[in-house]
C-alpha positions in Angstrom: 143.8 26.9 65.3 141.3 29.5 64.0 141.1 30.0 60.1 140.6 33.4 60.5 141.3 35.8 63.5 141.5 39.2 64.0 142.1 41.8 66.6 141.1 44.9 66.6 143.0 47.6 69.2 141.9 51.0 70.1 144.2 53.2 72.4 142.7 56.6 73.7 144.0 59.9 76.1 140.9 62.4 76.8 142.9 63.4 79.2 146.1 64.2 79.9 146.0 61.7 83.5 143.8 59.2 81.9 144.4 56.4 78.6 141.7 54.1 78.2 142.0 50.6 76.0 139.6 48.0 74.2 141.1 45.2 72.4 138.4 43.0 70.5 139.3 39.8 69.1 137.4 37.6 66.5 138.1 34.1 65.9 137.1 32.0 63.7 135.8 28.2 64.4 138.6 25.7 65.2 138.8 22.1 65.3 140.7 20.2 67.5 142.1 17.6 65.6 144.6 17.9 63.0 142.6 16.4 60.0 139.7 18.8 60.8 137.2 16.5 62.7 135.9 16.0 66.0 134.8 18.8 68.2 134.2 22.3 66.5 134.1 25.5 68.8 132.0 28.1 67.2 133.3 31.7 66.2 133.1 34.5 68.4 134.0 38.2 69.4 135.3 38.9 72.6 136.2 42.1 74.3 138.1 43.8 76.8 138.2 47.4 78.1 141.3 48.6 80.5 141.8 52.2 81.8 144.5 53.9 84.5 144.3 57.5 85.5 147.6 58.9 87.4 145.5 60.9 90.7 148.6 62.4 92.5 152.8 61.5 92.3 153.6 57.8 92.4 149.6 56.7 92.5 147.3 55.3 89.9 143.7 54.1 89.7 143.2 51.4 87.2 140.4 49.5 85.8 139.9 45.7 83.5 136.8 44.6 82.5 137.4 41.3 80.8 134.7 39.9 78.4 133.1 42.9 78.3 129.7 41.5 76.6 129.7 38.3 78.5 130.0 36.5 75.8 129.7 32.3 76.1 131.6 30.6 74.2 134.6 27.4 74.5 137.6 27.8 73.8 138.6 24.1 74.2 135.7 21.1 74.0 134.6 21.2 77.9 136.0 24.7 78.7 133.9 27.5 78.6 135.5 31.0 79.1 135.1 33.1 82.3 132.1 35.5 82.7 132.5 38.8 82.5 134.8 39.7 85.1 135.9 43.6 86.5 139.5 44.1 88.3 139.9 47.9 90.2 143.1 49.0 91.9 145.3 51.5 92.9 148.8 51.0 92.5 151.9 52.9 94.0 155.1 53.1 92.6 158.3 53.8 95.2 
């Protein structure tokens, strides 16, 4: 586990149709073994940005951006974390 680790949410409505998100999160470095040796990761920021916007009854366009800053780092020794990665839909509610 991290030392330190914070996260950081901001929660926005320009409009009255549309709310857009970014949750940061920092995080310390962490060792994997319980008396604090071995394998450190590093610290790191990471950041990710979601949206929806309501464009009739019962429809709504959404957007993720995960990683926003592609930013390379491990979270376990041997596992780095995914690119930057962008997810866009529309989803209908009956």
């Amino acid at each position: 586990s991290p030392e330190h680790e914070v996260v950081f949410n901001i929660d926005l409505n320009p409009l009255p149709d549309l709310s857009v998100s970014s949750i940061t999160k920092y995080k310390s470095k962490r060792y994997y073994n319980s008396d604090n040796s071995g394998f450190t990761a590093g610290t790191y920021f990471r950041t990710n940005l979601s949206g929806e916007y309501t464009i009739a009854d019962n429809y709504e366009l959404f957007f993720r951006i995960d990683n926003l800053f592609d930013t390379d780092f491990h979270i376990f020794d041997g596992y780095p974390v995914t690119p930057r990665k962008f997810v866009i839909g529309l989803k209908y509610e009956y």
